[in-house]
MIZAPA-217222 format. One line per field, with one value per residue: x, y, z of N, C-alpha, C in turn. Coordinates in pm, whole numbers, plus 50000, padded with zeros to 5 digits. Example, Ala and Ser with C-alpha at 12.3 -4.5 7.8 and 13.67 -1.06 7.14 Angstrom:
BEGIN
n.px	51319 / 51285
n.py	49431 / 49775
n.pz	50780 / 50708
ca.px	51230 / 51367
ca.py	49550 / 49894
ca.pz	50780 / 50714
c.px	51320 / 51290
c.py	49670 / 50003
c.pz	50780 / 50787
***
This chain:
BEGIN
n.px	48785 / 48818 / 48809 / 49052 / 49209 / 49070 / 49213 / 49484 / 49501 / 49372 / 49619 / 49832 / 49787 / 49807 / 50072 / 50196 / 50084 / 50264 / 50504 / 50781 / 50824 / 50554 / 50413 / 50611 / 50529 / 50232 / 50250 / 50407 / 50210 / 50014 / 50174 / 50254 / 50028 / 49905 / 50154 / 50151 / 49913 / 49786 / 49932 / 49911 / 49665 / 49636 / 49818 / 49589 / 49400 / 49508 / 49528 / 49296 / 49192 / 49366 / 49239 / 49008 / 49039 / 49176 / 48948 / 48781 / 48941 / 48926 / 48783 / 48993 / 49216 / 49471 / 49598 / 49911 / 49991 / 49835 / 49918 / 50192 / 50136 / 50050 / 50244 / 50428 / 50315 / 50343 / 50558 / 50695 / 50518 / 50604 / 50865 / 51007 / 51068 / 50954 / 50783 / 50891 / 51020 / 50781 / 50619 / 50832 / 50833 / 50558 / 50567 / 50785 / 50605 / 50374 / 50502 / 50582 / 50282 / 50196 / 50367 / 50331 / 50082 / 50108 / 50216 / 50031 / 49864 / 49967 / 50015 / 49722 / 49698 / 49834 / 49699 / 49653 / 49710 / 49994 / 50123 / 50299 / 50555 / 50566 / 50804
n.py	49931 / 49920 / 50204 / 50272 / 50135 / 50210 / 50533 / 50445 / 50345 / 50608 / 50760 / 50617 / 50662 / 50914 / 50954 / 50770 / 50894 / 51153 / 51130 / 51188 / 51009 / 50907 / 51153 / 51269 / 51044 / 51130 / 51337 / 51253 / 51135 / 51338 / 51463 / 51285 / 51179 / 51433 / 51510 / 51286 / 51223 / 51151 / 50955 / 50758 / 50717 / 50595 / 50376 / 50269 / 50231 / 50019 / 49813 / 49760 / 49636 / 49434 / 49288 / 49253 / 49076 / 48903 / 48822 / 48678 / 48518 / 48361 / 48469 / 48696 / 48766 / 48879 / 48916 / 48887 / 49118 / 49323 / 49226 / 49349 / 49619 / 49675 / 49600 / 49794 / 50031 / 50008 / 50011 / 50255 / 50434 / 50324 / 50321 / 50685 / 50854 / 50988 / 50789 / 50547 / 50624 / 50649 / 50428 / 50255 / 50388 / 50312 / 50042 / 50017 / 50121 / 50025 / 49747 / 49793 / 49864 / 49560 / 49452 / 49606 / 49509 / 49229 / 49260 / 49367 / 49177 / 48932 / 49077 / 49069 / 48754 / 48489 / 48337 / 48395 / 48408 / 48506 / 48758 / 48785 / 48922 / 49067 / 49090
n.pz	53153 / 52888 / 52821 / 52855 / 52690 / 52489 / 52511 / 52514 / 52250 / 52104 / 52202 / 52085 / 51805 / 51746 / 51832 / 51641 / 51385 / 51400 / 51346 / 51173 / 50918 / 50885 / 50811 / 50578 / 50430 / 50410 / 50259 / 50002 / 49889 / 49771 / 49662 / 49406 / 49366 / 49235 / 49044 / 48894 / 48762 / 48516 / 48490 / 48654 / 48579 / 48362 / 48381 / 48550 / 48409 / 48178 / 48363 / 48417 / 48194 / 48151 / 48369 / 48253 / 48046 / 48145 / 48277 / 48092 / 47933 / 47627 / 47456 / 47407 / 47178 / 47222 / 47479 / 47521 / 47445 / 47586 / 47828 / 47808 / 47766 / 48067 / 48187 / 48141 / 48168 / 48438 / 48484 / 48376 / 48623 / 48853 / 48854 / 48893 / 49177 / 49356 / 49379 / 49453 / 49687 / 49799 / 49850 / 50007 / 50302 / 50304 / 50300 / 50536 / 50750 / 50739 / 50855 / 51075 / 51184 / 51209 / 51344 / 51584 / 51628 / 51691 / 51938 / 52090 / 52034 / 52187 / 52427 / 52528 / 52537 / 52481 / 52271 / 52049 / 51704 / 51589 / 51304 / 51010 / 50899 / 50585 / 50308
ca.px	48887 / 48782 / 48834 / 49209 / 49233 / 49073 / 49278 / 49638 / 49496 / 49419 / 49786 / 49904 / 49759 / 49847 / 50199 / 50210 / 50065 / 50310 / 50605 / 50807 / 50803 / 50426 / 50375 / 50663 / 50400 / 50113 / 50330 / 50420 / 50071 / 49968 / 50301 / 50225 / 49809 / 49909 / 50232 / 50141 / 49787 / 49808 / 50075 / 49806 / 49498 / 49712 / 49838 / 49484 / 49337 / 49602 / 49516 / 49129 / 49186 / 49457 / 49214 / 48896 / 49124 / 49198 / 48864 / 48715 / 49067 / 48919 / 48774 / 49113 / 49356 / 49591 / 49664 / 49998 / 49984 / 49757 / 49964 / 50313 / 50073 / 50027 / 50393 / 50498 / 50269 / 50368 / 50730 / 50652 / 50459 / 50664 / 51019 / 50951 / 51173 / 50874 / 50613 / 50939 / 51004 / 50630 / 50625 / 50936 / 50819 / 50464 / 50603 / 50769 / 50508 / 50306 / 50597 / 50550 / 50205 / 50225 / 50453 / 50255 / 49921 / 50167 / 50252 / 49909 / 49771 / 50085 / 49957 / 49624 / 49678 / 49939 / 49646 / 49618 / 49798 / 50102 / 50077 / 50422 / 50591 / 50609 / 50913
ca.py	49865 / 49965 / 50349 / 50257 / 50053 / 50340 / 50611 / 50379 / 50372 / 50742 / 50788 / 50531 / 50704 / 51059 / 50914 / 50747 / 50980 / 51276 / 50990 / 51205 / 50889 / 50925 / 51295 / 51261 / 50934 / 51201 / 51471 / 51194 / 51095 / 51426 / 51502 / 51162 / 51224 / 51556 / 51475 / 51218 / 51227 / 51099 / 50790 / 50647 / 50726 / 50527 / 50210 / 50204 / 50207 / 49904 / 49719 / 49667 / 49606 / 49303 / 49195 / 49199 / 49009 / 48758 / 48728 / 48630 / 48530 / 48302 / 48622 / 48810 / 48724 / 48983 / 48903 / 48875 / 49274 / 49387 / 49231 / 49418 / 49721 / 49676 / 49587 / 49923 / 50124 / 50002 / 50029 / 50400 / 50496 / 50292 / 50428 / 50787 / 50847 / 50946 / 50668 / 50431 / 50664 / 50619 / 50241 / 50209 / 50407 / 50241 / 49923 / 50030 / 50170 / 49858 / 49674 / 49883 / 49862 / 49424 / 49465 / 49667 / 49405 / 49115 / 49281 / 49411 / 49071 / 48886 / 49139 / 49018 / 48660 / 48418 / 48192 / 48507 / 48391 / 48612 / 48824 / 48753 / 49053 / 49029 / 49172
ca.pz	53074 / 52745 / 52815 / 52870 / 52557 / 52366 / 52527 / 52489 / 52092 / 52092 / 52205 / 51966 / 51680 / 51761 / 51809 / 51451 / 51256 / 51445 / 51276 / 51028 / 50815 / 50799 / 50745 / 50474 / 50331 / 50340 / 50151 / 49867 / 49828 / 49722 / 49543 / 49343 / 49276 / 49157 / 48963 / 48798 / 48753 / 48356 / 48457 / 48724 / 48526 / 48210 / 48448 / 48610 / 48274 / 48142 / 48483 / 48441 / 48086 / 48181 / 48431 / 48200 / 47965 / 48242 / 48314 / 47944 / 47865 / 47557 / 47406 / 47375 / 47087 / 47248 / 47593 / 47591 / 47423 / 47709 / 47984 / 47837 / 47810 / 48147 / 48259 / 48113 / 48218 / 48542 / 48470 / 48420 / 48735 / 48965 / 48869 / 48915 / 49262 / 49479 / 49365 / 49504 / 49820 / 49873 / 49842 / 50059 / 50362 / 50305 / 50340 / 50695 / 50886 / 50768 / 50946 / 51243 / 51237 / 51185 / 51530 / 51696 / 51675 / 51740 / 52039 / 52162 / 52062 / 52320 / 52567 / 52574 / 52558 / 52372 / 52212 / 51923 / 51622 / 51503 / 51159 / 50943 / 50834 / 50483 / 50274
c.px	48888 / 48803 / 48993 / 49253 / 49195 / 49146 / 49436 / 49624 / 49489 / 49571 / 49858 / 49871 / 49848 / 50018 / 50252 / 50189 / 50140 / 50478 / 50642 / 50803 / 50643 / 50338 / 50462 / 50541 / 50277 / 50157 / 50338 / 50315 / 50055 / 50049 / 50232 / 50109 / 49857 / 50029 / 50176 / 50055 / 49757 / 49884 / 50005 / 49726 / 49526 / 49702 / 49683 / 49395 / 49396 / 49560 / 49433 / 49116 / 49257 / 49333 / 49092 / 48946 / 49137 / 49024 / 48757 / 48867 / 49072 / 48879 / 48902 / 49208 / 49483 / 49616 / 49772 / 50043 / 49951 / 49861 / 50113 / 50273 / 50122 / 50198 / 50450 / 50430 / 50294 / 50497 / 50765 / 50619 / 50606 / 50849 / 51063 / 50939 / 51049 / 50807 / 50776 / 50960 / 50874 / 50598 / 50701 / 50884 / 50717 / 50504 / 50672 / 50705 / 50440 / 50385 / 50544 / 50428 / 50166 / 50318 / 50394 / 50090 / 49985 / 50181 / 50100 / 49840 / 49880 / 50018 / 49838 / 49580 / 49793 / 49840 / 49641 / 49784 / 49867 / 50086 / 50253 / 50411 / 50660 / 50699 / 50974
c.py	49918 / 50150 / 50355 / 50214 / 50190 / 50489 / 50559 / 50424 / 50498 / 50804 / 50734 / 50620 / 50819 / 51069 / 50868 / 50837 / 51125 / 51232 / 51120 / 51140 / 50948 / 51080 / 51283 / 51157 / 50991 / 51296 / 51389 / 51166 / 51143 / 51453 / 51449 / 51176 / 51324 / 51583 / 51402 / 51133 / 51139 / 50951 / 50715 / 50671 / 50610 / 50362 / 50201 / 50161 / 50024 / 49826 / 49649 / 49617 / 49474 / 49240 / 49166 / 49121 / 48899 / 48671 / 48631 / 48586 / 48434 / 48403 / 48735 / 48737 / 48775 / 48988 / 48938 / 49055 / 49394 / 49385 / 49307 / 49549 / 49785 / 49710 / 49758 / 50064 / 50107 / 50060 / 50187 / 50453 / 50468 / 50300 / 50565 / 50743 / 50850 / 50837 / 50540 / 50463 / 50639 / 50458 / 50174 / 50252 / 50373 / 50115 / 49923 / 50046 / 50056 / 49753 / 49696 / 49831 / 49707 / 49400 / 49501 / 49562 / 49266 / 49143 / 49292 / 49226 / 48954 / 48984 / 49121 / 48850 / 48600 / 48312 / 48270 / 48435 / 48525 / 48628 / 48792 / 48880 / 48988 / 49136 / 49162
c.pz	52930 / 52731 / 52823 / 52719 / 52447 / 52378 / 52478 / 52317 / 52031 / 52070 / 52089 / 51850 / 51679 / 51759 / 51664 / 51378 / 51282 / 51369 / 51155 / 50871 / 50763 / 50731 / 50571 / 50370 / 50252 / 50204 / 49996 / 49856 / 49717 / 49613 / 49402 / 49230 / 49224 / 49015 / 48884 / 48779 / 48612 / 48428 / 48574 / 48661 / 48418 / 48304 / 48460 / 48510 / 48222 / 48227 / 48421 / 48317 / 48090 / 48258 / 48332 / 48119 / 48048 / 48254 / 48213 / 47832 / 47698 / 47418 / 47325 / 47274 / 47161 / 47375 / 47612 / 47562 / 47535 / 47849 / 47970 / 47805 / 47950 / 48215 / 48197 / 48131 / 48376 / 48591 / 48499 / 48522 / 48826 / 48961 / 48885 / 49108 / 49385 / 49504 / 49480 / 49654 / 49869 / 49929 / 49949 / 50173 / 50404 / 50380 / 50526 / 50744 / 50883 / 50844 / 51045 / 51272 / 51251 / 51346 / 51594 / 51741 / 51675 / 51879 / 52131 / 52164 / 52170 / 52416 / 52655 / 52595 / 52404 / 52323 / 52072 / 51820 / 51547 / 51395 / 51160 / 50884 / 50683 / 50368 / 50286
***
């Protein structure tokens, strides 16, 4: 039983990841990391700085500085056409793959609680 299950998942994979969608996903990754290497190093910077701010938030005079830091360093990354093509085709396959373990888990028994596709 279990050699079936891991051959069906073999297939499954080899099938997904053969998905123009997800080759295109790998391609923007790289695009992305390599483009715009400076405008994630900047947000990720702004992030941990918002969150260490959250987490000693009595400490900080300047919160509300940090968090429109933050919002604009975000603003930046995530308008920049691939970072949204990336995001967008992300978000499908996670669909797909949210269907696909609703379905497998119905196949093996209807007591498995359903995952909500969120979006």
């Amino acid at each position: 039983m279990n050699a079936i299950i891991y051959e069906d998942l073999d297939n499954f994979l080899e099938e997904f990841t053969s998905q123009e969608q997800f080759k295109e996903l790998l391609s923007l990754k790289k695009t992305i990391d390599d483009k715009y290497f400076k405008e994630i190093m900047y947000f990720k910077q702004k992030e941990m700085e918002y969150n260490e701010a959250l987490k000693y938030e009595s400490y900080y005079d300047n919160i509300e500085d940090i968090k429109n830091k933050l919002s604009l360093a975000k603003q930046k990354l995530f308008e920049k056409d691939e970072v949204r093509r990336y995001l967008k085709l992300e978000r499908l396959l996670s669909q797909d793959l949210v269907r696909l373990s609703n379905e497998l888990a119905q196949t093996f028994s209807n007591k498995f609680n359903l995952k909500k596709i969120i979006g």
